[in-house]
Residue frames relative to the residue before (quaternion, step in Angstrom):
aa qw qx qy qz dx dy dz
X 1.0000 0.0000 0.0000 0.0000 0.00 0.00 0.00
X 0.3528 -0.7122 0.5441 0.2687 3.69 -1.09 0.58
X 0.2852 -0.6818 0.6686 0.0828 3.68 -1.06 1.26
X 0.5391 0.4485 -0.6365 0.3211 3.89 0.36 0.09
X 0.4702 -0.4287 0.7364 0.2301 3.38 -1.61 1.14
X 0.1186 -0.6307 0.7516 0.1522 3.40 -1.70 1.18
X 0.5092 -0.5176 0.6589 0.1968 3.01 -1.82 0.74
X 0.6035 -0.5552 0.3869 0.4217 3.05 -1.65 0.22
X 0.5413 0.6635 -0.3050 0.4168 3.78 1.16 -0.28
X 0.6174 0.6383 -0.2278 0.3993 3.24 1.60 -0.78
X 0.5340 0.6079 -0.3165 0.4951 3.53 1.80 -0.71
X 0.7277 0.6033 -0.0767 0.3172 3.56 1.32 -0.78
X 0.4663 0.4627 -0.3149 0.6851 3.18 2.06 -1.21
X 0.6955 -0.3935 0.5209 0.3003 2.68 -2.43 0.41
X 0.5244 -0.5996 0.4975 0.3434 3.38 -1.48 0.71
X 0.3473 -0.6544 0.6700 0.0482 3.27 -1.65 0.44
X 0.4308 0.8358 -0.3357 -0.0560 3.72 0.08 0.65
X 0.4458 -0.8042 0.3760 0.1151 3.23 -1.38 1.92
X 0.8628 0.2367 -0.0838 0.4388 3.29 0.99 -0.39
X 0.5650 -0.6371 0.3379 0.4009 3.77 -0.73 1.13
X 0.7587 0.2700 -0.3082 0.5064 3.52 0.75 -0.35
X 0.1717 -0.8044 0.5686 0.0136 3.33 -1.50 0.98
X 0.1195 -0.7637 0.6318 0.0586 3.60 -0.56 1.15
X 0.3747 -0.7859 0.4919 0.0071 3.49 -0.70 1.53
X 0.5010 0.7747 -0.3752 0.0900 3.71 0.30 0.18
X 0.6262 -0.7595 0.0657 0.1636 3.14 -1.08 1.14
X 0.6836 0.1696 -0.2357 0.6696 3.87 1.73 0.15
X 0.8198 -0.3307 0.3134 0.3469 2.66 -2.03 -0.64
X 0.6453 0.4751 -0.4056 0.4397 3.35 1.08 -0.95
X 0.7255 0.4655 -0.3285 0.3860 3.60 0.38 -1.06
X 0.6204 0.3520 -0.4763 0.5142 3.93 0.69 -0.16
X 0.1789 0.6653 -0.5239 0.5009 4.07 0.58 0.15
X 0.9496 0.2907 0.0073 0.1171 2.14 -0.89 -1.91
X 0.5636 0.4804 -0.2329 0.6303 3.05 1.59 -0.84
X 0.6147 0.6111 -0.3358 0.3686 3.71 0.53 -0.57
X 0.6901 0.5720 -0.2200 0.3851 3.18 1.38 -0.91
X 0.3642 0.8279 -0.0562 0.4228 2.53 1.92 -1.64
X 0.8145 -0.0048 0.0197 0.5798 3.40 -0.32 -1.18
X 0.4288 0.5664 -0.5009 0.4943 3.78 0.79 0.62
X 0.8294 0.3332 -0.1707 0.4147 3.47 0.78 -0.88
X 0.5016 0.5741 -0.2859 0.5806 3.26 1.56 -0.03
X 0.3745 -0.8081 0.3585 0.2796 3.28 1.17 -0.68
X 0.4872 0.7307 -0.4079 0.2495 3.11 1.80 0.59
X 0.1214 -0.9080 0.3968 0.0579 3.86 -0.39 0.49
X 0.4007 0.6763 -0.3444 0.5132 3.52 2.00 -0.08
X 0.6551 0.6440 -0.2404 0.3134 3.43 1.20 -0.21
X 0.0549 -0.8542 0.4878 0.1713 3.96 -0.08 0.28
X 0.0884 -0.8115 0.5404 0.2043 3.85 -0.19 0.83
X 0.2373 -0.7092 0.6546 0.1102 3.72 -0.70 1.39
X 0.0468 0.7894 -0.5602 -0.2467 3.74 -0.94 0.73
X 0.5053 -0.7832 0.3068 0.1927 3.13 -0.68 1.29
X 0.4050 -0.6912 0.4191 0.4274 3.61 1.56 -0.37
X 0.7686 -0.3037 0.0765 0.5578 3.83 -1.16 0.09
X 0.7875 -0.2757 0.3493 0.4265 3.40 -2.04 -0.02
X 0.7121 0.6012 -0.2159 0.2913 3.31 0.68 -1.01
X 0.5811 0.4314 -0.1754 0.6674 3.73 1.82 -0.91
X 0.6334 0.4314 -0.5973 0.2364 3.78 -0.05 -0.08
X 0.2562 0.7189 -0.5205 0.3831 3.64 1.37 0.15
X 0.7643 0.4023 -0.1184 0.4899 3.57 0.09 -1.98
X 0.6708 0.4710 -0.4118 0.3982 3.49 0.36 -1.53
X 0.7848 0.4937 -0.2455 0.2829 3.95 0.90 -0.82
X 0.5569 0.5621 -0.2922 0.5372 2.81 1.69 -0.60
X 0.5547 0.5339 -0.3781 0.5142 3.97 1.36 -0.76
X 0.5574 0.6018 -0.5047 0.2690 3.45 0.71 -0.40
X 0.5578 0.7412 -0.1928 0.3199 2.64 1.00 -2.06
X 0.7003 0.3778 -0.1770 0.5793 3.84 0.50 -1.46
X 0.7639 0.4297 -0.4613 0.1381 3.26 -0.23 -0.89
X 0.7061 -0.6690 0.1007 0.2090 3.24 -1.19 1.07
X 0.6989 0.2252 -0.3685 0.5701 3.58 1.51 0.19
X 0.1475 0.7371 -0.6389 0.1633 3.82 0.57 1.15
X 0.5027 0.5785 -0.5112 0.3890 3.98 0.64 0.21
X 0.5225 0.7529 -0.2580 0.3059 3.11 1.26 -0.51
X 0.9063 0.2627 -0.0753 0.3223 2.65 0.52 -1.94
X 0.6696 -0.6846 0.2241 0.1812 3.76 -0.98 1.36
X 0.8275 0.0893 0.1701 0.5276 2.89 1.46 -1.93
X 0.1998 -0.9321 0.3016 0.0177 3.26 -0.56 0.53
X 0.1572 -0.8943 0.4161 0.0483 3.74 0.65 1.01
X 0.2059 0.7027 -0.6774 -0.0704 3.95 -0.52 -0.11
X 0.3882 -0.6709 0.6297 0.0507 3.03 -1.55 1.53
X 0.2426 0.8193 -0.5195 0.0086 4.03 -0.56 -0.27
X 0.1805 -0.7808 0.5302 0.2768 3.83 -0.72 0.16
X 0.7474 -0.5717 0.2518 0.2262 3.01 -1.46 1.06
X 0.1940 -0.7972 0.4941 0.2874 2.97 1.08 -1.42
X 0.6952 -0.3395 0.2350 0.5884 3.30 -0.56 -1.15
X 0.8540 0.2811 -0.0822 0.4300 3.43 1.18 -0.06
X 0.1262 -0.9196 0.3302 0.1712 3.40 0.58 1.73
X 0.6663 0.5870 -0.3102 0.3394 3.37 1.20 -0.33
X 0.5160 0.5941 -0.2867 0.5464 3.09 1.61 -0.46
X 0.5921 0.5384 -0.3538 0.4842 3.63 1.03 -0.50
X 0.6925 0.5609 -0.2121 0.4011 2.91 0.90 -1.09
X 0.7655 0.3822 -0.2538 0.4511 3.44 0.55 -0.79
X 0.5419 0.4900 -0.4224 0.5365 4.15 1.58 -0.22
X 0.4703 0.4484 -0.5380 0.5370 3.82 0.96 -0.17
X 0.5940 0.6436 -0.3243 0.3574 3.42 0.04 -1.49
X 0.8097 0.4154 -0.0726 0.4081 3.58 -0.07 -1.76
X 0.4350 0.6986 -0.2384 0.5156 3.43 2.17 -1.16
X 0.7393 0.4171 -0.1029 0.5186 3.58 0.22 -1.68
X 0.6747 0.4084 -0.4095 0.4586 3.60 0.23 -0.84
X 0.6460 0.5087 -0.4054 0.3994 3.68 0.57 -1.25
X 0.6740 0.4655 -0.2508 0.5159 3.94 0.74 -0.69
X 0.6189 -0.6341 0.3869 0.2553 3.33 0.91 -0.16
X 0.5390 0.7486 -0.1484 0.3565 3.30 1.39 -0.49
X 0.5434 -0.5956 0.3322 0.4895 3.98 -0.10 0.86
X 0.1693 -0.7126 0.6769 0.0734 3.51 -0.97 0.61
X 0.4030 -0.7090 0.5755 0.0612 3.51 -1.01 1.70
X 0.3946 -0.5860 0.6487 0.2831 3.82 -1.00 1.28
X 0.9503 0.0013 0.0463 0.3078 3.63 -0.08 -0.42
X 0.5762 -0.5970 0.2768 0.4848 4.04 -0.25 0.73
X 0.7772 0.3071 -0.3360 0.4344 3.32 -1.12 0.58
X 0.6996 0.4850 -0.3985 0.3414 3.49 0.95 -0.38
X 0.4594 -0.6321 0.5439 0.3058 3.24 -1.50 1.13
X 0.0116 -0.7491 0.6610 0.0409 3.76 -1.03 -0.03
X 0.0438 -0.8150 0.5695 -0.0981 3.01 -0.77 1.81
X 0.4801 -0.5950 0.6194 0.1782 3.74 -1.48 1.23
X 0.3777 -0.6070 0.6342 0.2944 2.78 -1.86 -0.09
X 0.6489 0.0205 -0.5538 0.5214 3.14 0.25 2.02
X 0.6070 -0.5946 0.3454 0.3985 4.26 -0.87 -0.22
X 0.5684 0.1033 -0.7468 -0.3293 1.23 -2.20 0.44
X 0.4075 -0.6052 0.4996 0.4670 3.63 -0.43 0.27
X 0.2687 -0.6786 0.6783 0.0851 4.03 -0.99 0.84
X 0.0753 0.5916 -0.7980 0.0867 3.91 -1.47 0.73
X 0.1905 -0.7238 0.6632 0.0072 3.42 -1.62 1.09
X 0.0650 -0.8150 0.5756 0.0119 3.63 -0.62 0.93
X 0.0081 0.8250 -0.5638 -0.0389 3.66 0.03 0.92
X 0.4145 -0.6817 0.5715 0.1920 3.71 -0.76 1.47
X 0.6243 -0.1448 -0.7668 0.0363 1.12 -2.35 1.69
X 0.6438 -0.5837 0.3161 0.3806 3.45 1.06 0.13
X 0.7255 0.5636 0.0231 0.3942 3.79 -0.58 -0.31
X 0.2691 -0.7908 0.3410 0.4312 3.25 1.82 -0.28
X 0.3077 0.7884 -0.5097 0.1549 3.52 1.04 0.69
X 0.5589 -0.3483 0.6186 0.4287 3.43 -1.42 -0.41
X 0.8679 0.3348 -0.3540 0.0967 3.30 -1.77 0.56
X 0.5211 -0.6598 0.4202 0.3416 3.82 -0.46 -0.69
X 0.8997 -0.1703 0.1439 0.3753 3.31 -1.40 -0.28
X 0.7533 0.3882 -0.2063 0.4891 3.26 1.27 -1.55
X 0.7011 0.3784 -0.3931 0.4591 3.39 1.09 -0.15
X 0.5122 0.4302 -0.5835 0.4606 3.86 0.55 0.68
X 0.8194 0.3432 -0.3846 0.2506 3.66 0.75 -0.47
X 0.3449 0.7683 -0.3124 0.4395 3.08 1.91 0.36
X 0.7309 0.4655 -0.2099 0.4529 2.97 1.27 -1.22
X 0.5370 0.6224 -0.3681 0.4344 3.71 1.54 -1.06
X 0.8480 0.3369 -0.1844 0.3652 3.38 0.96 -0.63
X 0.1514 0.9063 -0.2681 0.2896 2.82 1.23 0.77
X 0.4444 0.7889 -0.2999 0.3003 3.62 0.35 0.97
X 0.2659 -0.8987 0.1606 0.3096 3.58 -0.51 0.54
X 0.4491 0.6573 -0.2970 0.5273 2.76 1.45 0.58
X 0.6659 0.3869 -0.3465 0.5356 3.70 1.27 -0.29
X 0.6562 0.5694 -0.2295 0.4387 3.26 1.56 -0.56
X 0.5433 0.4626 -0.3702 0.5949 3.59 1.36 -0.36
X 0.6184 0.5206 -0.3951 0.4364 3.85 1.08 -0.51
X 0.7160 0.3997 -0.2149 0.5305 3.72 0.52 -1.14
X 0.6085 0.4390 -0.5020 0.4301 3.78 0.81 -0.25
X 0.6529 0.6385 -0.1883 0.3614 3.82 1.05 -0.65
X 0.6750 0.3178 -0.2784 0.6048 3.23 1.52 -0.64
X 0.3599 0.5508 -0.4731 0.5859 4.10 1.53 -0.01
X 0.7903 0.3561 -0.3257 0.3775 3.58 0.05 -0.71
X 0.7590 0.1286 -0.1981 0.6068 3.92 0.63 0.17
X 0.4091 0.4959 -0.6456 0.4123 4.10 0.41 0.50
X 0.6163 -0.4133 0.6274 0.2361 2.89 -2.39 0.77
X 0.1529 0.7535 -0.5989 -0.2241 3.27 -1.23 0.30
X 0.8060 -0.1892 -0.0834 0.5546 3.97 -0.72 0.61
X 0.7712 0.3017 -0.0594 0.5574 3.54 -1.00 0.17
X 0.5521 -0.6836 0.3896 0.2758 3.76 1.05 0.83
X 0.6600 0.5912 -0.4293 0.1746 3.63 1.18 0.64
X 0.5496 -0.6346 0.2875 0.4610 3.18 -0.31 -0.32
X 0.2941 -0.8047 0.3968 0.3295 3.32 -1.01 0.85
């Protein structure tokens, strides 16, 4: 896995790629997050490309495409949040991949494999064809009432900045 924190300049240089598998995703929080992710899992075969806003995974995919050891790579992931619209997300990944040439998945989660690599899968947060992003799939993972009657209880008498309450 790659541990260089990208900058925001980093969405912009040419790609550099170290590893056969590639996990496309679309800010800062969500490469984090994913970094951690397969850091704690212990997975390291993995490169996380962040691709900068919704708007650049167009380019960032199409740079794949050129850059100079793409023969390489095997597999392909793209990560992206819905927003207010998951299907629309879905289909600018979609339209993304096709412009580059690249297998285009009928439907999230499916891999789709050529007859040479990489095989390409598109996961567009929260999942489900919902509305939203990263923080609302992990909002949702944690979902419970009983952790929620806990966390609504310590909201209800924590300090918040400036010693007030929130």
């Amino acid at each position: 896995m790659t541990d260089t924190e990208p900058s925001e300049e980093n969405s912009q240089r040419p790609l550099t790629i170290t590893k056969k598998h590639l996990l496309l995703v679309e800010g800062s929080d969500d490469w984090h997050f994913f970094t951690a992710l397969l850091r704690h899992l212990e997975i390291d075969e993995v490169q996380i490309i962040r691709c900068g806003s919704r708007d650049e995974i167009r380019a960032r995919i199409s740079a794949l495409r050129v850059a100079p050891t793409f023969e390489s790579v095997e597999r392909i992931g793209v990560v992206r949040d819905a927003d207010e619209n998951a299907t629309g997300a879905f289909d600018s990944v979609r339209g993304a991949l096709s412009a580059a040439s690249l297998p285009i998945p009928q439907s999230e989660m499916d891999i789709v494999t050529a007859t040479q690599p990489p095989a390409v899968s598109v996961f567009i947060m929260p999942g489900n064809r919902q509305p939203g992003m990263l923080e609302t799939l992990l909002c949702q993972s944690f979902a419970n009432p009983v952790i929620d009657g806990c966390i609504d209880r310590f909201l209800d008498c924590a300090p918040g900045e400036n010693g007030e309450w929130l």
